[in-house]
N, C-alpha and C positions, 0 to 999 in steps of 0.2 A: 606316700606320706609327704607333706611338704612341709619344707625347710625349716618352719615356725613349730611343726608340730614335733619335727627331729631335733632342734634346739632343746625344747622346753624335755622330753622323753632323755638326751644326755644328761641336763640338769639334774634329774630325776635320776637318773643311775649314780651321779656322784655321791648324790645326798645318801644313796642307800649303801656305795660304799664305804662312806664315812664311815658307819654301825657297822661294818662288817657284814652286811646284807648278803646271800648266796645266792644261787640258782637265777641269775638274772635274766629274763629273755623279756625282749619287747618283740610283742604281736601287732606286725603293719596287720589294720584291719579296713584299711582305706579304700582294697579295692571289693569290697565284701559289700552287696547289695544288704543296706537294713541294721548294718551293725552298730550298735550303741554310739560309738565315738571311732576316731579312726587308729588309732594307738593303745594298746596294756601294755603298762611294766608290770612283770609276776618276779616276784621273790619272797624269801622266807630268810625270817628269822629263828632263833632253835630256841628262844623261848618268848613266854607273853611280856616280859621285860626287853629283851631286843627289838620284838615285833612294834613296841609303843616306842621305841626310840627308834627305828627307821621311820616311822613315821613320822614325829615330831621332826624329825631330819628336813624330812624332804618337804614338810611345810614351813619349816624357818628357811629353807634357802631359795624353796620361790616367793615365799614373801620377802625376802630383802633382796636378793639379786634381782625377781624377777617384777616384783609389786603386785603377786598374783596369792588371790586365798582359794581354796575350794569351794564351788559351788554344793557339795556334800561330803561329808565323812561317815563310816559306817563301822563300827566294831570296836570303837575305843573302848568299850566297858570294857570287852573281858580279854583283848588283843590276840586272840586267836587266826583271827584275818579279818585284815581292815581294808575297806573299799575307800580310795581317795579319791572324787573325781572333779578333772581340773579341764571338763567338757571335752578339750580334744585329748586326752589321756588320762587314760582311768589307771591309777596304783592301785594295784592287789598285794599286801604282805601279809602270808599266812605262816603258823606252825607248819612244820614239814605233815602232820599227822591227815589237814584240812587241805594243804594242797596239794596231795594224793588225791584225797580221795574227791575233789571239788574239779581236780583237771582241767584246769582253764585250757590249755596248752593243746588236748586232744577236741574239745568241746567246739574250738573255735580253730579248728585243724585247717579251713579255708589260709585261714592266715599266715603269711609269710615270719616266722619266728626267726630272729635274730637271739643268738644266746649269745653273754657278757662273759668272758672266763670270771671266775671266781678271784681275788686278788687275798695271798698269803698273808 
């Protein structure tokens, strides 16, 4: 993963700490013949109320620290798990319930996973 894409992936971990965001792991998928973009952040929020405020998170702080918006957003109606994607790094914040059972984590098991401790 390079430097730009590890910058903008910390930013993105902050914003989700702000909310309290858990379970953080970014997926380098850089060396992965074929895969979407080279970066996931996965984390969970423990409800569809925290799940829309990590995300409003992390899209107020790369638009104003970084001047960047997404080229797509996916799940705001019902904030179950929302797909943000910001081309070199896709955010996933699901319910714990969806990312069980969606397992980004084993699905794309090529990739080098980096877990975040959790912050009290």
């Amino acid at each position: 993963m390079n430097k730009e894409t590890e910058h903008l992936a910390r930013k993105i971990v902050d914003a989700i700490q702000d909310k309290k965001g858990r379970g953080i792991v970014i997926a380098d998928l850089s060396e992965i013949p074929g895969a979407i973009c080279p970066c996931f952040v996965i984390c969970q929020g423990n409800s569809p109320t925290q799940v829309d405020a990590i995300a409003r998170s992390v899209g107020d702080r790369l638009r104003i620290d970084e001047g960047l918006k997404p080229i797509a957003a996916e799940g705001l109606r019902q904030s179950r798990w929302i797909a943000i994607d910001y081309v070199d790094v896709m955010v996933h914040i699901f319910l714990p319930e969806e990312r069980r059972y969606y397992n980004l984590e084993t699905l794309w098991a090529d990739a080098v996973l980096t877990e975040v401790p959790d912050l009290d």
